[in-house]
N, C-alpha and C positions, 0 to 999 in steps of 0.2 A: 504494500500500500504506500501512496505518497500523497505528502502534502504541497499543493502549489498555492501563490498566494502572488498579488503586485507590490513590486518594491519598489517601484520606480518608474517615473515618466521616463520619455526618451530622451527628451531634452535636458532630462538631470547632469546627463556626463558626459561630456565632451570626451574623443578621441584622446586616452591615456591619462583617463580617469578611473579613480576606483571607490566605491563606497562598502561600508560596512549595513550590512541589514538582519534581521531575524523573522526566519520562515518557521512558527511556532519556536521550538525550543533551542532550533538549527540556526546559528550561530554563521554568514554567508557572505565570503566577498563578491562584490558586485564589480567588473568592468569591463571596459569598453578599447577595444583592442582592432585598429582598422575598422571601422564602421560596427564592427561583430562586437554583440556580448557575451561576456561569461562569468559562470557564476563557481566558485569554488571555495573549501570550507575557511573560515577567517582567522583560526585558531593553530599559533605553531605549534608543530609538533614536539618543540623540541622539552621548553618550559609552560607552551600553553600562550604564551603573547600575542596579544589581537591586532595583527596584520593590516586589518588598517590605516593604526596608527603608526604603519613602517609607512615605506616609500616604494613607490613601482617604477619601474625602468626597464623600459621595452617592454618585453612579457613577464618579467620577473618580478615582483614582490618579496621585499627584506622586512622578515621580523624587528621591530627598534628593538630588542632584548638584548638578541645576541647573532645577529645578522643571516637569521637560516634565511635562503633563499628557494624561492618554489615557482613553478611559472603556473601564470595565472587561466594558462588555457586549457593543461593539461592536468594541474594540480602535483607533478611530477617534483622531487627534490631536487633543487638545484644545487645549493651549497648546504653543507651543514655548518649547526649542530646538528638540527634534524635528524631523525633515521627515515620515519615514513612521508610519503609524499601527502595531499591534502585531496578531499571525496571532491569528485567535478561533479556537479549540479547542472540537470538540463534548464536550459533557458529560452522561452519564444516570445516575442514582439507580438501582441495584441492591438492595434491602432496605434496608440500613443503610450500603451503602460508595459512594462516590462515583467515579466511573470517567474518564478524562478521554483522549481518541483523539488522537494526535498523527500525523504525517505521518512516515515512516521518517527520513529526511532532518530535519536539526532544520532550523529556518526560527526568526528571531528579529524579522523586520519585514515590515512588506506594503506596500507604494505605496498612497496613498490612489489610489481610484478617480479617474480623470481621465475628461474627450472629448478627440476630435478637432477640428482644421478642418475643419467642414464651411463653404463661401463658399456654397455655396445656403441653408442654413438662415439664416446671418448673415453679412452682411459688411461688418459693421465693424470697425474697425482700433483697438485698445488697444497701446498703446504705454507700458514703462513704461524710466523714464531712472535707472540705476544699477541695478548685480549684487552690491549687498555682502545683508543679509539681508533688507531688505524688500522690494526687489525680485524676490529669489528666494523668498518666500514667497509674494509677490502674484501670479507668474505661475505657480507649483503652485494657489493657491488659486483663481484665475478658471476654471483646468480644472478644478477639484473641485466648483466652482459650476455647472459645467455649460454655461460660455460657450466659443459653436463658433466663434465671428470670429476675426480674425486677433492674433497675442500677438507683438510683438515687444519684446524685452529690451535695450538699448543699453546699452555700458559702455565706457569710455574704457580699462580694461584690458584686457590681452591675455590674461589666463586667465579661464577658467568661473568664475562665483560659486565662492567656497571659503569658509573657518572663517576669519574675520577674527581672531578673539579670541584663535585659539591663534598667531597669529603672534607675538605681543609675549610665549605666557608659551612653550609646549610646541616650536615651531622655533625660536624665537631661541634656547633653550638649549640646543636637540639634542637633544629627546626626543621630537621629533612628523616623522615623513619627509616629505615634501613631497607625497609622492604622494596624501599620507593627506587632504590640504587641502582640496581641491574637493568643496562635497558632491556635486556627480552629473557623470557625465559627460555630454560632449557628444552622443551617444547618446539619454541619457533625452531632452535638449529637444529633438532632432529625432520620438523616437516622440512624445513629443504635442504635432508642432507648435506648438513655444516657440523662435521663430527669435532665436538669439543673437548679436548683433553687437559683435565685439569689437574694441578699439583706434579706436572711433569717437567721435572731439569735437565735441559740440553746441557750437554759440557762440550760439546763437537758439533759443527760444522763444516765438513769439508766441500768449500766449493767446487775443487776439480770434480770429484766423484758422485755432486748432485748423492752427498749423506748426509742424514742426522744420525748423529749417537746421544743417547740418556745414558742419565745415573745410574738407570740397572741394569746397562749392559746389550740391551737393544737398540736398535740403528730402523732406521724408513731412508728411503727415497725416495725422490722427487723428482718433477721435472721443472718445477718452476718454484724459487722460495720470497715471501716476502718477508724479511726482517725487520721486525718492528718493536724490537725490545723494552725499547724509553730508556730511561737512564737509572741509576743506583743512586742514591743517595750519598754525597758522601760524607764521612766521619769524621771526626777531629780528633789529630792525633796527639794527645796531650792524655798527662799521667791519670789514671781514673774514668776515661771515656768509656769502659767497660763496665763499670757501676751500675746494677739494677734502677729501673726507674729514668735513667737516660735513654730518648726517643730520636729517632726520624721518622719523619711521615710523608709518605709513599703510598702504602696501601689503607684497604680497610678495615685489614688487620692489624694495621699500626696506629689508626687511629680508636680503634676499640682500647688496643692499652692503654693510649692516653688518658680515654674517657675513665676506663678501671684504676688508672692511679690519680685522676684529677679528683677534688671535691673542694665545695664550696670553701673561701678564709685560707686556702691553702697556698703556699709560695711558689709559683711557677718560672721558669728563666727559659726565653725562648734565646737561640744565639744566632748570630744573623740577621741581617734586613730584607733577606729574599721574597718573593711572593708568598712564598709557603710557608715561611716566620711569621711575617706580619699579619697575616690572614690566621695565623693560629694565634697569635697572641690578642689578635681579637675576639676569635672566637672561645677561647677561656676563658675572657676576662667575660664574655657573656656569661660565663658559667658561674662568675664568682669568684674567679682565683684571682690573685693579688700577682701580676706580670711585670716582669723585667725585662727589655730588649736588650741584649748585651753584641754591639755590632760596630768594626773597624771604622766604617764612612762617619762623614760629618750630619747625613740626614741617611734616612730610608732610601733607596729608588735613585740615588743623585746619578751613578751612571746609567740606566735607563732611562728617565724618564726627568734630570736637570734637578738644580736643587732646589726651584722652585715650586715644582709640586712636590718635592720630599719635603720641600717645611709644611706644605698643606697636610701633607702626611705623618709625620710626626704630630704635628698639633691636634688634629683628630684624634690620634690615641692615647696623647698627653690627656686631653678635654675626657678621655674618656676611663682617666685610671691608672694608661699604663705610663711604664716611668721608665727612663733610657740610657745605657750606660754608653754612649757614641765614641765612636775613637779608640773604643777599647775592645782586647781580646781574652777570650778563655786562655791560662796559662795552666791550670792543672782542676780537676774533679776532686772532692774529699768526701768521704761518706764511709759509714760502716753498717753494710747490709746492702746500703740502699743507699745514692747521691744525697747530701745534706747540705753541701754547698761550692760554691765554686769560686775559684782564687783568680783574679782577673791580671795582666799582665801590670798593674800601679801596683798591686798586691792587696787592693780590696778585697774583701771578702764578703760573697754575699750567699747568706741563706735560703737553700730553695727542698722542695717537696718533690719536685719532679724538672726535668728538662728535655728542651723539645732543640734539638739543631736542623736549621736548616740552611747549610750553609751549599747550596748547588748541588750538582748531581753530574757524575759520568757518564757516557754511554756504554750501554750495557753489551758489549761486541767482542768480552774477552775468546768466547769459546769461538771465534770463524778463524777459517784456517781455510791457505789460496786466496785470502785478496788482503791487499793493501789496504791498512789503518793508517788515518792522520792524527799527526802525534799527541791529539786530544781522545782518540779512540774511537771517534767517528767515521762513519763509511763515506766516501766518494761517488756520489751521483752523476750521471748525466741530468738532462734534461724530463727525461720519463720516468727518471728515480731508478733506474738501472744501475748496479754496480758492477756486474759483471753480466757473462752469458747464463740466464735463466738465475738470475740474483737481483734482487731488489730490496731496497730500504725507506723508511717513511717515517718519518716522527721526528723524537731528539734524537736518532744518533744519525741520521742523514747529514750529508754538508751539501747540499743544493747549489747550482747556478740562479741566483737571483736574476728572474728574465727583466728585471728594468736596468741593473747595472752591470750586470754580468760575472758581480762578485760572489765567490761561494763563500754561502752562510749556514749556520746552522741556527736554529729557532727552536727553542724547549716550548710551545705554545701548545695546548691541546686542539684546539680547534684546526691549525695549519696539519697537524698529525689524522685529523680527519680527510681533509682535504687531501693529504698525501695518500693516503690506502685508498681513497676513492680513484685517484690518477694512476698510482701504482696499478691495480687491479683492471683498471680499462688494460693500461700496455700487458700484462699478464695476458688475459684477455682475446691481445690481438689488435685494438682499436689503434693503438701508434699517437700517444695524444703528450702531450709536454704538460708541465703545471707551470700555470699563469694564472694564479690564485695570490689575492690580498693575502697576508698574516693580520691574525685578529686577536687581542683578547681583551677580557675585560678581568676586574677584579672588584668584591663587596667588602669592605672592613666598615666594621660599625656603621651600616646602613648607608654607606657614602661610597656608589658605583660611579666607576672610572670604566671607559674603552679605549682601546689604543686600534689602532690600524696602522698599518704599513711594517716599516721597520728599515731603523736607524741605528747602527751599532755605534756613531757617531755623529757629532752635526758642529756644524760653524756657528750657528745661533736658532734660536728658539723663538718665534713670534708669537705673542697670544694676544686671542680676543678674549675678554672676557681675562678674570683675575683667581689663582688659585685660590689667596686668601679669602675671596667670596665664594668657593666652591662652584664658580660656574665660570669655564673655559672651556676655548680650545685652544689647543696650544699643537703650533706647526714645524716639525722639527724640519731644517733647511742644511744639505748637504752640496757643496760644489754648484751653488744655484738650482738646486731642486728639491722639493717638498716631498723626502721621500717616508715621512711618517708621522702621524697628529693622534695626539690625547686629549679626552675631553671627561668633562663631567657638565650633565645637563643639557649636552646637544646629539641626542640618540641620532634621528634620523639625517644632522648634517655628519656623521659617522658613516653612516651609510653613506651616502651621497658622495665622500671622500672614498670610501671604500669601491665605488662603481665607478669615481672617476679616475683613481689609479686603474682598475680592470680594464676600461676603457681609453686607457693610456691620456687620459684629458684633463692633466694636473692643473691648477691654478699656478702663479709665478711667486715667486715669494712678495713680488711689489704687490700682488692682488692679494694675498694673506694680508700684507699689510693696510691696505684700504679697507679692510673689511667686508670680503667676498660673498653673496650670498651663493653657500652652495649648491642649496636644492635649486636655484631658479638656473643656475650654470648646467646641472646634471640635466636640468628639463631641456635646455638649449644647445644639449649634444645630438648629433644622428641615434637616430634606435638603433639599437643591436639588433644579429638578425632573428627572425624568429628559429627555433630549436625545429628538429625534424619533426619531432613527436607533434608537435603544435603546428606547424606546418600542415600535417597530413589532414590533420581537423580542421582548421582552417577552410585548407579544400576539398 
């Protein structure tokens, strides 16, 4: 059964327009795409974000959350987060009003179309190594490419792929259930044959010989691998860093200890200013515990992201509790049992209950054998994320050609590591496609969301509209005369809009950052992209 209903005159939307509407309890973007309408569902998939209030460009539609992209004709996933693509809704022109049929039942996502194993049509064997997100994008994606061989997924952990990201803001503070974490159950990878093996340690990789070897002694082959590790956390090497109660956090088994040794009034010492410190030292001090940053820089964030939003950032968790030991390093752990306190290199001494370091992470590539590491441990990409023949990498321990400068970079971002198993797995595949993909992310401490786009490992200066100290900027990071990455708080959809116009190769100049550029009226005053095949065929 379906419900149809009028949403809309005709005249309501102009040519590359799009409205938000509700067909009973169905939730329904409305627009208008070359003369033609269409209606699909309005809700991202990823967090649930009402599409609306993103931006549309060409047939695309960007979530403001967290920039999942979907086309508006097909409802297909364009970029993630997302996993599922969005229900397409039939739509007919009645005189003048626009009518839009919904299914009784509201529906708000559709599984992209996948195959099955078929071992007659093909049998070869893809094997890809880690479940955090490029992995899980890469083995949804090889079904949606339409590859029947065999898909096997290995992870050293013992739960299904889940939301890495909200461990460190949404469970560490107690606002995200556990249950909520995994994106799919072990259900979906068995209907389309996506055998998932968990709590399994590769120590071998031999590229020549297309092998894996485990821990107990058994070996697989393959014909094509994607390597998606991520990285290790690493350690501080200083006297006592083995003391029970001293943490990194990585997994979500690592953030359950934390939770088991946190409790409210208790002394906590995160070490480091990294993303993954500062997001847990906000996230316990949600909890109640009394937090201490103990980290070398002059602010949070100053080589990333300038020391101007790292004063924004320190102030916020000053205002909010925490207290800061800057400029300074752990020199030795003290504890009997269990850490009690830690001796800073002035030779302060400060009492804590627990300790969380997050001082970066390696790439996790110790066991491959037959290809060349770069001396940070990372693998060497082409353009398709190929390392070698029938070898491929995605994620943190990729070094990439950056297609706007040509510099190989490596990026620890979760969402770019989606992006990568998504492109990885087309060229597995067979599609032959390059990644020309923005780097995105954002981050929440104490209810104050920041996104960043592009990526600047450096810059000659820093242009902002808008002021950290008021919590509302963008700020344009400017390299060699080019606007190759911008940070904002408060300007979601001119995010996007920077985001589509790097994709779009249609940067702004830095003299126009400095005039005060509007971006969405610039992104509307570029040529459309073209339409996608899929959308195309509908079309006509």
């Amino acid at each position: 059964m379906a419900r149809e209903a009028v949403v809309a005159k005709v005249s309501e939307l102009k040519d590359g327009q799009m409205k938000g509407v509700l067909v009973g309890d169905t939730k329904v973007l409305l627009t208008r795409i070359n003369g033609a309408f269409h209606a699909v569902g309005a809700v991202c998939t990823h967090y649930g974000g009402y599409l609306p209030d993103g931006v549309l460009s060409g047939t695309r539609v960007y979530c403001p959350w967290h920039q999942s992209a979907f086309n508006v004709i097909t409802g297909d996933l364009e970029e993630p987060p997302g996993f599922d693509g969005l229900p397409r809704f039939d739509v007919r022109v009645e005189g003048e009003n626009v009518l839009v049929s919904v299914p009784d039942e509201p529906v708000e996502r559709r599984p992209m179309e996948m195959v099955r194993h078929e071992p007659m049509a093909d049998q070869r064997t893809f094997v890809i190594l880690g479940a955090g997100g490029a992995g899980n994008a890469a083995a949804e994606t090889l079904r949606q490419d339409g590859f029947k061989g065999r898909i096997v997924m290995i992870t050293a952990d013992t739960t299904q792929p889940y939301d890495r990201p909200d461990v460190s803001k949404g469970y560490l503070k107690g606002d995200s259930p556990k249950e909520a974490l995994p994106w799919r159950s072990l259900d979906f990878y068995r209907e389309r044959d996506i055998e998932v093996l968990l709590g399994r340690k590769v120590t071998q990789v031999d590229a020549a010989a297309r092998l894996i070897s485990f821990g107990n002694g058994a070996t697989m082959k393959y014909d094509a691998l994607l390597v998606a590790t991520g990285g290790v956390p690493r350690s501080l090497e200083v006297p006592g860093a083995n003391l029970p109660n001293i943490f990194m956090l990585r997994s979500l088994d690592d953030a359950d200890r934390i939770m088991a040794a946190a409790g409210k009034d208790k002394q906590a010492l995160c070490v480091g200013a990294s993303f993954i410190a500062m997001e847990t030292a906000a996230a316990l001090t949600k909890r109640g515990l009394k937090v201490t940053v103990v980290a070398p820089g002059a602010v949070p964030f100053e080589g990333t992201l300038g020391p101007e939003i790292g004063r924004m950032w320190l102030k916020i968790h000053e205002e909010n509790g925490v207290t800061f030991r800057l400029g300074r390093k752990v020199r030795e752990f003290e504890g009997h049992g269990r850490v009690e306190a830690a001796r800073l290199d002035n030779g302060e001494r400060l009492e804590t209950d627990l300790v969380v370091v997050g001082v970066g992470v390696r790439p996790a590539t110790e066991f491959l054998q037959g290809v060349r590491l770069n001396p940070d441990g990372s693998l060497a990409v082409d353009r398709s994320l190929a390392a070698a023949e029938g070898l491929y990498a995605a994620g943190d321990i990729a070094r990439f050609p950056d297609w706007r400068t040509g510099e190989a970079i490596r990026i620890e971002h979760w969402r770019l590591a989606l992006q990568h198993g998504r492109i990885a797995a087309h060229n597995m595949a067979g599609k032959k496609m390059e990644f020309a993909g923005v780097p995105f992310f954002w981050t929440d401490q104490f209810d104050t969301f920041m996104q960043y786009v592009g990526y600047a490992r450096s810059w000659d200066e820093i242009i902002f509209q808008g002021s950290p100290d008021q919590r509302n900027f963008l700020a344009f990071y400017v390299k060699n005369g080019r606007v190759l990455a911008a940070a904002a708080i408060n300007h979601e959809n001119e995010m996007i809009a920077l985001a589509e116009l790097m994709r779009l190769n249609k940067m702004p100049t830095p003299a126009e950052c400095r005039q005060g550029i509007d971006l969405l009226a610039r992104l509307q005053g570029t040529p459309k992209p073209p339409l996608s095949l899929a959308a195309a065929r509908i079309l006509a």
